[in-house]
Backbone as numpy.savetxt, mean C-alpha at the origin, in Angstrom:
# Nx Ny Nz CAx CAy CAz Cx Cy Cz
21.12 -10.94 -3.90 20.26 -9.75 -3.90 21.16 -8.52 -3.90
20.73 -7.72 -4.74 21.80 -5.99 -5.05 20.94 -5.20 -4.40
21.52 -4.75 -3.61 20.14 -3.39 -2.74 20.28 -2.09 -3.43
19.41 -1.82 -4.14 18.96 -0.90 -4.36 19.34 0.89 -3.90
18.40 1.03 -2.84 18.65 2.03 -2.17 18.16 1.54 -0.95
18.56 2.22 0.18 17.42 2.31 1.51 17.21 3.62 2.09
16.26 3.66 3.01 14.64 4.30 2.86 15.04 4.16 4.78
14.99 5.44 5.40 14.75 4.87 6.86 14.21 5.66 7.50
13.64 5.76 8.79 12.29 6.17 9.37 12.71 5.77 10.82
12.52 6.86 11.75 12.48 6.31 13.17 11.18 6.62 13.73
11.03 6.22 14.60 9.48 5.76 15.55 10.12 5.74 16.84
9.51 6.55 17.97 9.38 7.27 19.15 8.40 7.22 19.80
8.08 6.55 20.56 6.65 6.45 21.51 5.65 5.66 21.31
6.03 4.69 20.11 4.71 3.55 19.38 3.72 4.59 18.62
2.55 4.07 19.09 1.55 4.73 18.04 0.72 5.98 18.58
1.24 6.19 20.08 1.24 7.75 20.16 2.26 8.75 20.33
3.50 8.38 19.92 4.56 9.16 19.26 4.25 9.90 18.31
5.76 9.53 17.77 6.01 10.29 16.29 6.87 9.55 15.46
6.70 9.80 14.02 7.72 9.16 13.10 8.45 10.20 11.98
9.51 10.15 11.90 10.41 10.89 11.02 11.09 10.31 10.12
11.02 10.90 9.11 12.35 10.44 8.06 13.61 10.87 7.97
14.43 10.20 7.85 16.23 10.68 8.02 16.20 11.69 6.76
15.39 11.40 5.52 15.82 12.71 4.33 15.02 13.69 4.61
14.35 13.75 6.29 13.74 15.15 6.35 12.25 15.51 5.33
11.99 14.39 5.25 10.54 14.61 4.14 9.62 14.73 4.69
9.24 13.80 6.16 8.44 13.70 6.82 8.27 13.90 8.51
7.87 14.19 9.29 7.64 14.57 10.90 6.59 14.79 11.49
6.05 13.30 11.63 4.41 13.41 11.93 3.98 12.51 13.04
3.05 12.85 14.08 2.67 12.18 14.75 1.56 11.21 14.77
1.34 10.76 15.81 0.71 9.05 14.99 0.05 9.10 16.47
-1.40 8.53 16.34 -2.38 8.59 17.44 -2.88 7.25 16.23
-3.75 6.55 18.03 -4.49 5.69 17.34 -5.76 5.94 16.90
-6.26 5.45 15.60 -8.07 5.73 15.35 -8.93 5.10 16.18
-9.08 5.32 17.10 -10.22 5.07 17.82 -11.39 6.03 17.89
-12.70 5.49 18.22 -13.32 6.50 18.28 -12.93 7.56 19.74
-13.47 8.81 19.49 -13.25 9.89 20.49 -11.81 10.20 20.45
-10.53 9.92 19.84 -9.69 9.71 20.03 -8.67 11.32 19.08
-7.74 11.92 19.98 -7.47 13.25 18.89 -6.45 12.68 17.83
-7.35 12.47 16.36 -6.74 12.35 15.27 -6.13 13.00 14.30
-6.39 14.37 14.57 -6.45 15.78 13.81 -5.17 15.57 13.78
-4.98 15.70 12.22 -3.34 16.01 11.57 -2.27 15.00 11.96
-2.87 13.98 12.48 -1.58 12.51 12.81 -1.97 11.68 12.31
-1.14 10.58 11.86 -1.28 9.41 10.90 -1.08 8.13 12.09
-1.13 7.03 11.21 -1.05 5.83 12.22 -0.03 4.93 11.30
0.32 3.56 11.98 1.09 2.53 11.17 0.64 2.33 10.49
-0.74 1.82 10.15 -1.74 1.35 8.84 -2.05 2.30 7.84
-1.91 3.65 8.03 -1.97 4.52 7.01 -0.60 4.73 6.28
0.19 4.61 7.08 2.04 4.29 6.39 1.93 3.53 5.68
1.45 2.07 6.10 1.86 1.17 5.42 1.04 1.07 4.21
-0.79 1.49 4.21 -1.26 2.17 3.24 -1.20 2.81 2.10
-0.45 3.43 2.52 0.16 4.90 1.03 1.57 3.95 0.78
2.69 3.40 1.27 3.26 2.74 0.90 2.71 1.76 -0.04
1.83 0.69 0.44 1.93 -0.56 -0.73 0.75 0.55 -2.13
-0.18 0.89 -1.81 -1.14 2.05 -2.89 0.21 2.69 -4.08
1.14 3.57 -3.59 2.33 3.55 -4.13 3.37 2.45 -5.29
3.77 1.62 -4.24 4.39 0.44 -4.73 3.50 -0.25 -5.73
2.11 -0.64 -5.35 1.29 -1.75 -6.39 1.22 -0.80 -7.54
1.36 0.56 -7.70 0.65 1.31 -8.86 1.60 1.15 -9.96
2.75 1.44 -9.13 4.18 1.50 -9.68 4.66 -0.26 -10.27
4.23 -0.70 -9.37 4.78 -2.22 -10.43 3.85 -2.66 -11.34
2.61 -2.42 -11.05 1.31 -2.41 -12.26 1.96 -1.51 -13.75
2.53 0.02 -13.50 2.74 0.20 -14.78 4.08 -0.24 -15.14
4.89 -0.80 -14.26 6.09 -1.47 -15.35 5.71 -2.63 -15.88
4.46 -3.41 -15.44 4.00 -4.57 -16.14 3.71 -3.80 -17.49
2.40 -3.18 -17.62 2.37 -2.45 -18.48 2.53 -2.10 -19.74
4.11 -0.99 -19.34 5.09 -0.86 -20.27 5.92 -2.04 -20.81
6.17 -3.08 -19.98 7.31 -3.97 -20.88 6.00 -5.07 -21.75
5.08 -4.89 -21.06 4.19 -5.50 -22.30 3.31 -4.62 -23.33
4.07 -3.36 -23.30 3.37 -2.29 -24.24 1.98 -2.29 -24.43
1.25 -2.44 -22.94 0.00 -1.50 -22.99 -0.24 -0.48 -22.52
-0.95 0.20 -23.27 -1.37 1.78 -23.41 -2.71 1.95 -22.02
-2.30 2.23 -21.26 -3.69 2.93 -20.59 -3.85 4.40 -20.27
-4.90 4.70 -19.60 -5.51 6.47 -19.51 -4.75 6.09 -17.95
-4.33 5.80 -17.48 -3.90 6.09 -16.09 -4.29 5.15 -14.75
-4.13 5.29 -14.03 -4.32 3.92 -12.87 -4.42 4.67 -11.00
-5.38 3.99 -10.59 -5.43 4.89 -9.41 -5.69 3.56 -8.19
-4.59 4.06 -7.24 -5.18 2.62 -6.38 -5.16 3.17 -4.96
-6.28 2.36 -4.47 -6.93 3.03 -2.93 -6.66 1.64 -2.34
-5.58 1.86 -1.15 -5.42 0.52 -0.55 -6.00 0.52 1.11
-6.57 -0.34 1.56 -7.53 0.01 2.78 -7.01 -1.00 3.60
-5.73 -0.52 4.74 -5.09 -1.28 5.58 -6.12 -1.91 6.79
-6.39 -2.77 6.83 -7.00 -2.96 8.21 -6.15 -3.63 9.47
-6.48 -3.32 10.42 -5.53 -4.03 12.16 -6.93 -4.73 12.26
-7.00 -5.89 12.79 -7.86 -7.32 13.04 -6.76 -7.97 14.30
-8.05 -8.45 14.72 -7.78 -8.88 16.61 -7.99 -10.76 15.92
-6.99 -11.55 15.81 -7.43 -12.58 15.69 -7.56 -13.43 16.79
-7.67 -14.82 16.63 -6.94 -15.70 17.75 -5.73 -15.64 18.71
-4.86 -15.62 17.22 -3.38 -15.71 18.09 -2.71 -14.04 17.76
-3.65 -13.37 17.73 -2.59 -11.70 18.27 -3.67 -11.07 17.23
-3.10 -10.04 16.98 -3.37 -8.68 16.28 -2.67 -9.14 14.44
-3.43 -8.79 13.19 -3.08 -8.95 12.15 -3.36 -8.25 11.31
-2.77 -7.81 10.32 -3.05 -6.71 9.06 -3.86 -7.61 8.19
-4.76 -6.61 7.00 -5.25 -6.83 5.91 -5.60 -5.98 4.88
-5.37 -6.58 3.68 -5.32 -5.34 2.57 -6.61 -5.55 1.86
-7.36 -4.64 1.48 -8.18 -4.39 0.56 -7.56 -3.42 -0.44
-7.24 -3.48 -2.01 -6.70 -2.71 -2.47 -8.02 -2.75 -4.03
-8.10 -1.65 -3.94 -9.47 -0.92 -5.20 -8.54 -0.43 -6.41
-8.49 -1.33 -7.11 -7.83 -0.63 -8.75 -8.66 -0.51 -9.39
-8.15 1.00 -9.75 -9.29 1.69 -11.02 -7.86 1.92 -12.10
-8.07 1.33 -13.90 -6.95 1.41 -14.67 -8.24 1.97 -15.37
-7.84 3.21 -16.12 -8.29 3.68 -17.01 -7.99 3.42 -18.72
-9.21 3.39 -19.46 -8.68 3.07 -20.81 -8.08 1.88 -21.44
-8.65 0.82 -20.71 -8.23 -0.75 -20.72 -9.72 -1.62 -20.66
-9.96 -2.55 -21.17 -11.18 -3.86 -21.02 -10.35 -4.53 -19.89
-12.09 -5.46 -19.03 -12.08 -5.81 -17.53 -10.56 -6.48 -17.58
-10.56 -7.69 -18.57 -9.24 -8.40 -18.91 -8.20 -8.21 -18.76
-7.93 -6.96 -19.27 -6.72 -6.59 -19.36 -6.06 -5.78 -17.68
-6.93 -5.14 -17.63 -6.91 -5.14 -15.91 -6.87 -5.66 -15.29
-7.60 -6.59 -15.02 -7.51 -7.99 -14.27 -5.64 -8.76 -14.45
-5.16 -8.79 -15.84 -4.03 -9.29 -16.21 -2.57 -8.61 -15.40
-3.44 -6.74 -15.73 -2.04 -6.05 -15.11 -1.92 -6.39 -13.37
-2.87 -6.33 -12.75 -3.55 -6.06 -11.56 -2.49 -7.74 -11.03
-3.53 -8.99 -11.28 -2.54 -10.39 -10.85 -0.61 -10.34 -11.41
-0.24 -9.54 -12.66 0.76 -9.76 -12.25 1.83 -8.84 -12.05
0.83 -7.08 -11.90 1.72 -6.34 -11.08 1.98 -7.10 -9.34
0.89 -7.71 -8.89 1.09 -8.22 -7.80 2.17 -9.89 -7.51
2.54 -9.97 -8.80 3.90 -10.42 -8.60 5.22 -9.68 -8.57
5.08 -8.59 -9.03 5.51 -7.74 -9.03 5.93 -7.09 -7.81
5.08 -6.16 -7.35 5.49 -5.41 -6.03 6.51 -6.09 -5.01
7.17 -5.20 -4.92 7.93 -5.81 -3.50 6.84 -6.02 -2.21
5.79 -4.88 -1.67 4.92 -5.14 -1.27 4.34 -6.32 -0.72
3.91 -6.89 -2.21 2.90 -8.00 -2.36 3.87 -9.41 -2.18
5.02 -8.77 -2.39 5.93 -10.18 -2.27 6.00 -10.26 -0.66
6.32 -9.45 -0.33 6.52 -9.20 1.53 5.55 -9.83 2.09
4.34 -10.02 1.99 3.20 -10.16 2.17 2.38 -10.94 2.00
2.98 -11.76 0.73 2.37 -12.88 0.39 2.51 -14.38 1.60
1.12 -14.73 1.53 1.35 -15.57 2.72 1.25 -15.64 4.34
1.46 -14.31 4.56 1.29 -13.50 5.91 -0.07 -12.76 6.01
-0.27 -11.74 5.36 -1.36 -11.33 5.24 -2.50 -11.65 3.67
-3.84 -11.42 4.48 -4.94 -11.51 3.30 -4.72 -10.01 2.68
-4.72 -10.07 0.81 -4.62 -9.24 0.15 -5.93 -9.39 -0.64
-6.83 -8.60 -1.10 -7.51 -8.68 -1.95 -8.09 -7.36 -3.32
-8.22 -7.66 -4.04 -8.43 -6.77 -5.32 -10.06 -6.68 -5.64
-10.14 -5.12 -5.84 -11.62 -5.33 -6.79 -10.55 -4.42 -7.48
-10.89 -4.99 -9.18 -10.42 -4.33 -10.20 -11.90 -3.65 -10.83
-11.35 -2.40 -11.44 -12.50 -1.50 -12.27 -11.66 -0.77 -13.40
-12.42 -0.40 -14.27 -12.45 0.18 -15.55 -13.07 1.33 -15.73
-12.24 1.79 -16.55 -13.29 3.46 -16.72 -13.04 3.69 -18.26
């Protein structure tokens, strides 16, 4: 494995801290969503990890894409982290909503299963957590 680049982030107080980025991009505090709970202007782990894989899946969806030279109007993905209390502990789950514009159900469906071989994300993940897709068209 050739590494790429790395990406690093410290965390201070759990999830009513704060988290920062070493390139100074980010400095935000993190409360949990509960109800009654002050959410105003702080994020949580599941919304990180949220905009992370939403990010990542979009991004390996259009290099599928391109090396198979299809043309689409654009691609938008809403990924919906959930925290679940199971049996044996606490567990994540993804709901992720792809909308590819300017493509038939098919072909979406095609980019969608094998951008998700794709993603580093989905590779991380595979197996550990439930991932699931509704694909759409416009």
């Amino acid at each position: 494995m050739k590494k790429l680049f790395t990406s690093t982030a410290t965390a201070i107080g759990g999830r009513e801290g704060r988290v920062t980025s070493e390139s100074g991009s980010f400095d935000l505090g993190l409360a949990m969503p509960m109800p009654g709970a002050d959410t105003a202007g702080k994020s949580n782990p599941e919304e990180l990890f949220a905009a992370g894989y939403a990010a990542c899946f979009d991004s390996a969806m259009n290099i599928v894409a391109s090396q198979k030279g299809i043309k689409h109007d654009g691609s938008e993905i809403k990924a919906d982290v959930s925290l679940n209390k199971g049996d044996t502990g606490y567990e994540l789950s993804v709901e992720m909503d792809v909308l590819i514009k300017g493509v038939d159900e098919e072909t979406a469906r095609q980019l969608v299963e094998e951008g998700h071989q794709v993603c580093p994300y989905s590779n991380a993940t595979r197996g550990n957590i439930d991932v699931s897709f509704n694909v759409r068209t416009a």
